[in-house]
N, C-alpha and C positions, 0 to 999 in steps of 0.2 A: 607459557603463553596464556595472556589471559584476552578469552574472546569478549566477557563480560565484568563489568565492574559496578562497586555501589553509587548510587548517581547521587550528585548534588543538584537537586532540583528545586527553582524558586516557584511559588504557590504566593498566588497576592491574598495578602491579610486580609480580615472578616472585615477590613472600612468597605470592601470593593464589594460593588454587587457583580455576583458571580455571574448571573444569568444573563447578564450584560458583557460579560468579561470574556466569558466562551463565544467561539465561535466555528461553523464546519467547516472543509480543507477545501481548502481554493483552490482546488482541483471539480468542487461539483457545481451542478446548477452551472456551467459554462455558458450557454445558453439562454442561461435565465437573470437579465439584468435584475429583473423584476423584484426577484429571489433578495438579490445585496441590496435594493432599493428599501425593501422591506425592514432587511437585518439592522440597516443604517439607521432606518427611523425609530427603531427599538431601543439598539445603543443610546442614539443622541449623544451628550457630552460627556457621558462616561466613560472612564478609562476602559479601555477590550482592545481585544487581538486581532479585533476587526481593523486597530488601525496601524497594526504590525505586518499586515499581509496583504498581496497585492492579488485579487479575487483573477482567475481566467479569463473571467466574461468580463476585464477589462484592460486585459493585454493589449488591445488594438488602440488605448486611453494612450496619454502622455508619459510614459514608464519613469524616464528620469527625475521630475519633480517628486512623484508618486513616492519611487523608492529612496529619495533622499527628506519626506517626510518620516517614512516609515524609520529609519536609520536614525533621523531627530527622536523619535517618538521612543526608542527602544529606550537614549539614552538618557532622557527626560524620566521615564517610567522606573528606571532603574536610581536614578539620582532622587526623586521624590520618595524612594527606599519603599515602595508600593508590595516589596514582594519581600516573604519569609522561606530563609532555606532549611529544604529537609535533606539531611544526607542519610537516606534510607532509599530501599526497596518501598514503591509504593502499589497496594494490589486493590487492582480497580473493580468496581463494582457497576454496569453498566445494563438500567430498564431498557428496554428498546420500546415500542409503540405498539408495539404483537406481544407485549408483555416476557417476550424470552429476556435471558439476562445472560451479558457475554462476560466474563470474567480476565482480566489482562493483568499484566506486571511489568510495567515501567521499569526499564531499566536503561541502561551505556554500555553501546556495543562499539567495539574495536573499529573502525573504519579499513584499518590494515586489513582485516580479514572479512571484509566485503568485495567483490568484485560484482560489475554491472555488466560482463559482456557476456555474452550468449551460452559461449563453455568456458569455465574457470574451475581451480581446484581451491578456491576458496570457501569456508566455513557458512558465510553468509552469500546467497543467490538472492537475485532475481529472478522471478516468478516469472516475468512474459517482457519481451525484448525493447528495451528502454530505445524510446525517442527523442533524440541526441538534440533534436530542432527544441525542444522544449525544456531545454536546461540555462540557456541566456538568459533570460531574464531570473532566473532563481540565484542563480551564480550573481549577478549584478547588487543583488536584496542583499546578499549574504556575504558576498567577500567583506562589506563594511560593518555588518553589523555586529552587535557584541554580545547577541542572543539568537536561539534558536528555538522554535517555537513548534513539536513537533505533530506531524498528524499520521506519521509512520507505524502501521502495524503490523509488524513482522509474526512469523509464525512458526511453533513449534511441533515437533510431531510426537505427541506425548499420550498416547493410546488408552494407555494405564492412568492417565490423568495423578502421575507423582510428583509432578511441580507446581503447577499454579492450581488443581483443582485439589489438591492436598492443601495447600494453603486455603482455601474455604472454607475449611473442617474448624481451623482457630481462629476463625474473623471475627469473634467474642472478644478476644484476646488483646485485637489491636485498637490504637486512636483513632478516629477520624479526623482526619486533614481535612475533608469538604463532601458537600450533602449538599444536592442543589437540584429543581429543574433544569432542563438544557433549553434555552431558546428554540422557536422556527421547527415545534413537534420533532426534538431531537433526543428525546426521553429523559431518565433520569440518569447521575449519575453521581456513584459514590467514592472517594478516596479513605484507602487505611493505609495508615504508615508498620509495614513487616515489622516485628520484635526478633527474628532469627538470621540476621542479615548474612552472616558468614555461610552459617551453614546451607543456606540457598545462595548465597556465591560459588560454594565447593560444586554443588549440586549443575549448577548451568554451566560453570568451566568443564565440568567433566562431560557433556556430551560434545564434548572433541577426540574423548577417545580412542582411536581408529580401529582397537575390538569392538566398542560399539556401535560402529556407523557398518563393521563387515557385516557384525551381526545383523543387524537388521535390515543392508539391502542388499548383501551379498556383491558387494563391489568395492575396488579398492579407487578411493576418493574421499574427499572431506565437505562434507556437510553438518550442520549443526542448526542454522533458523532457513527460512526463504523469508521476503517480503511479498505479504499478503497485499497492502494499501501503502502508495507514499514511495513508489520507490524511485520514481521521478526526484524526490524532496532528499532521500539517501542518497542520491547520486549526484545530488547537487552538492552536499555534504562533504562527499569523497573528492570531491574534484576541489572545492576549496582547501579541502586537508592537504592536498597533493600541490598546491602552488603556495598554503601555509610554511611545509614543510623543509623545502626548498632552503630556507635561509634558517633553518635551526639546526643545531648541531645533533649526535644521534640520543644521545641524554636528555637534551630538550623537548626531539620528538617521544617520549615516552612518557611523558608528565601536560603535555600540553593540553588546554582543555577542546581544543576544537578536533583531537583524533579523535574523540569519542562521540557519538550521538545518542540523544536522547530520543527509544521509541518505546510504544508499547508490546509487549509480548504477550501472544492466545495461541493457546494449543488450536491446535488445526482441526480437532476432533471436540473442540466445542459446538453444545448442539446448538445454539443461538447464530451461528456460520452457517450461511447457506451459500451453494456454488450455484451460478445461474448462469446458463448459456448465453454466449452474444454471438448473432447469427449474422450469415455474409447475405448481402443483395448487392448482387453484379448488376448495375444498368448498362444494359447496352450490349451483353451476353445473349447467344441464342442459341440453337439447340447445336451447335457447334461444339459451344462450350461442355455443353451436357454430355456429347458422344466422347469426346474428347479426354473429359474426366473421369468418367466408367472404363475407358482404356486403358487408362494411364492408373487409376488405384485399381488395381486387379484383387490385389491380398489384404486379406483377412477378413475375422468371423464374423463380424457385423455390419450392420447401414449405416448410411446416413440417409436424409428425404433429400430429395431435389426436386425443386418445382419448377416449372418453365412451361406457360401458354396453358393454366390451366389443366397442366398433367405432371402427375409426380412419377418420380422415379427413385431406385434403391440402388445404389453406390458401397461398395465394398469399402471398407477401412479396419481397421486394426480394433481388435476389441479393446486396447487402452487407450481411452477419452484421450489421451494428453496425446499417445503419438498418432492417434486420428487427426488431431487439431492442426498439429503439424504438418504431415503429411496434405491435409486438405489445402492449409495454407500456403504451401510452397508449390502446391498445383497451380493457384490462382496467381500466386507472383511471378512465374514463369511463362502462365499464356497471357498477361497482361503485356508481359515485353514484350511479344509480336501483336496484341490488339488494344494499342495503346488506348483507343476511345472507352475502353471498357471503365466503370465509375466504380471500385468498392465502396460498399456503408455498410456500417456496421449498426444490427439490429438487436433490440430487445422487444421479446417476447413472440411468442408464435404468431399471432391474430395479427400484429403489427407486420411481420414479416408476408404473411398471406397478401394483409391488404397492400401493402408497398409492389409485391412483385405483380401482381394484378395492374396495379397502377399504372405500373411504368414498361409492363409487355419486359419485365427482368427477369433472372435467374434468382432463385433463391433457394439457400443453403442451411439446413435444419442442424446447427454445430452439434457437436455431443457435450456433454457435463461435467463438466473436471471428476473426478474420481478423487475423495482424499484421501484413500488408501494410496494412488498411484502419484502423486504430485510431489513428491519430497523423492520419490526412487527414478522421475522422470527428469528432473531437475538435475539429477547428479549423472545420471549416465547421459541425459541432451541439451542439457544446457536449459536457458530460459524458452518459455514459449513465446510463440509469435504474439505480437501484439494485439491487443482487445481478443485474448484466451476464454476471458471467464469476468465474472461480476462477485462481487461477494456483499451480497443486500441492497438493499434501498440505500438511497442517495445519505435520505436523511440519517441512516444506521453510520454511516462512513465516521472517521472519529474525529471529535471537538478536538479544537486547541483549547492546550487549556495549561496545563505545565509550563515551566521555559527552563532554559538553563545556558547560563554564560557560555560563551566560547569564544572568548577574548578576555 
C-alpha cells in the first residue's frame, strides 16, 4: 500500500511573472472584498491562479459563469504549454513576514486513505470537523476541471525532524525550480527539486507501519499525516475521486491521475507553526449558561475563563487542550438546541473577545491552545475536532498557490 507517491508537478516557465502567478487560498480574507480587489489590480493581464480559483468572498457572485471561465482558463493555460513538469519530490522553502522560515515537501497522497469524517481508521485525518455546506461549489470547479491547484497543508508528526528537516542539511545539493517574492506581504518563497526521491518515498510509505504508530501512541489505529490547512479543498478532492471512480475498472482506479492529490507536507513540530486559540461568544447567553456549564464540565485538572457581565469565572476541563475543546464544544451545541436564540462567533484574540462580550452583555469563552504534542494522539483515538479548534498563523502565512498538477 502506497500512502504516498512521486508527484508529477507543473511549475509555469521563467516567461511567467511568478509574483503575479501566485496567489493565497480562497479560503482567506472571506470578508475582505477589498483584499481580491487589490490582488486583481496587481495581476491585471497576466497569467495567475488568481483566475483559476473562485475567492470566498465571492461565493454569493454568479458561481456558474465564474466556474465555467475558470475551467476555460485551466485549459487555455494548459494548451498555451505555459507550464514545465517536474516529476520530483519538491522541498519548499518558505520567509514568512516575522522572518521565521517554515519548511514543507510537496508531494501525492493516496485519496483512498484519506477519510473526512469525525472517526475513521484512515491513514490521513482531518484535523477539525469538515463543513459539508462548503464543498458545492468546490465540487462544481473541479468535477470539470483538468487541474488542481493546491493550498492543502497536511501535517506530519516528525519530532526528531528525520524527514523534511533532514532534508535542509543538503539544500546545497539541490536545483532551484523558483525564487520569488510572494504578492499581498506574503513573504518569500523558495522551490528545490529533491535529488533522493526513492529513498524518501521508502521513508514516508513506511510511517504506516502499525509497530510505529503503536509505538508512538500506544493505540491500536492508523494514522500517518492530519490536515493542518485546506481540508475543505481535500475533501473536495475525495468526493470527486469517489464519483470518478465509479465507472473505472479496479486496474484503472490505480493509475488514475485524480486518486492522488497534490499537497504540501510540514512537520507539525516546525518552529515557524504557531497554534492560536479561536474563542467562543455566545450572544444571547446569560448567567444560565455559565451555571449550567460549571455543572456540566465537573472533570479535570485545569480552567478555562469565562466571562459574563463583567465577571469571570474558572470552569474545569481536561488538561488536554484538544479533549477540552471538545468537551466545551459539545456543551455549547447541546444547550443551544433548547436555546435556540443563543448566536455562536467565533473569536480571535483576547482583547477582541473582552471587547465583543462587553458589547453585546455575551458570554465569552477563553478556548485552550491545541497542544502539538497531543493533536496527532487526539485525532486517532477522537476523531476530528469540532470546527473552528485552532488557527495556524496569520492569514497572510496560510499557503500560495502556486504548483498545479493534472487530474484529467
Amino acid at each position: 500500500m502506497n500512502l504516498v507517491k512521486i508527484p508529477d508537478i507543473l511549475i509555469p516557465n521563467k516567461k511567467i511573472d511568478y509574483s503575479k502567478w501566485s496567489c493565497i487560498a480562497c479560503d482567506q480574507f472571506s470578508s475582505q472584498p477589498k483584499y481580491w480587489a487589490a490582488l486583481t489590480e496587481i495581476v491585471g493581464d497576466s497569467p495567475s491562479v488568481l483566475n483559476l480559483i473562485l475567492p470566498e468572498a465571492y461565493l454569493n457572485l454568479n458561481q456558474d459563469e465564474k466556474i465555467e471561465n475558470i475551467n476555460k482558463t485551466m485549459s487555455q493555460y494548459v494548451n498555451d504549454n505555459i507550464f514545465e513538469n517536474v516529476n520530483s519530490f519538491v522541498f519548499v522553502k518558505r520567509t514568512l513576514n516575522n522572518g521565521k522560515v517554515r519548511l514543507g515537501l510537496m508531494i501525492e497522497v493516496d485519496l483512498e486513505q484519506y477519510e473526512y469524517t469525525d472517526c475513521n481508521n484512515a491513514y490521513i485525518k482531518a484535523t477539525e470537523k469538515t463543513v459539508t455546506e462548503r464543498l458545492p461549489a468546490r465540487i462544481n470547479i473541479r468535477k470539470n476541471a483538468c487541474l488542481e491547484l493546491p493550498h492543502i497543508m497536511m501535517l506530519l508528526d516528525d519530532k526528531s525532524g528525520d524527514i523534511i528537516e533532514n532534508l535542509y542539511k543538503d539544500i546545497d545539493k539541490m536545483d532551484i525550480l523558483y525564487d520569488f517574492e510572494l504578492n499581498m506581504n506574503g513573504g518569500h518563497i523558495t522551490g528545490y527539486k529533491v535529488t533522493n526521491n526513492e529513498k524518501l518515498l521508502e521513508k514516508l510509505n513506511g510511517l504506516t507501519d502499525k509497530n510505529l504508530i503503536k509505538s508512538k501512541y500506544n493505540f491500536d489505529g492508523n494514522i500517518a499525516f492530519i490536515v493542518g490547512d485546506g481540508n475543505h479543498s481535500l475533501a473536495t478532492a475525495k468526493e470527486c475521486w469517489n464519483l470518478i471512480k465509479q465507472n473505472l475498472s479496479k486496474e484503472e482506479q490505480l493509475t488514475h491521475r485524480a486518486r492522488y492529490a497534490l499537497v504540501e507536507l510540514v512537520n507539525i513540530y516546525d518552529k515557524s507553526l504557531e497554534f492560536e486559540s479561536i474563542h467562543r461568544l455566545l450572544v444571547g447567553a446569560d448567567i444560565n449558561f455559565v451555571k449550567s456549564m460549571s455543572k456540566t464540565l465537573t472533570k479535570g485538572d485545569s480552567k478555562v475563563k469565562v466571562i459574563y457581565d463583567n465577571k469571570e469565572y474558572l470552569i474545569s476541563v481536561s488538561s488536554n487542550p484538544s479533549d477540552a475543546i471538545k468537551d466545551i464544544q459539545d456543551f455549547i451545541d447541546n444547550y443551544k438546541k433548547s436555546n435556540l436564540a443563543i448566536e455562536e462567533d467565533y473569536i480571535h484574540g483576547d482583547d477582541a473577545l473582552l471587547e465583543l462580550a462587553k458589547k453585546h452583555n455575551a458570554v465569552g469563552i477563553f478556548m485552550p491552545t491545541i497542544s502539538k504534542d497531543g493533536l496527532f494522539d487526539y485525532c486517532l483515538r477522537r476523531g476530528a475536532l469540532p470546527r473552528k479548534s485552532f488557527s495556524m498563523g496569520n492569514a497572510e502565512d496560510k499557503r500560495y498557490y502556486f504548483e498545479a498538477k493534472k487530474i484529467k
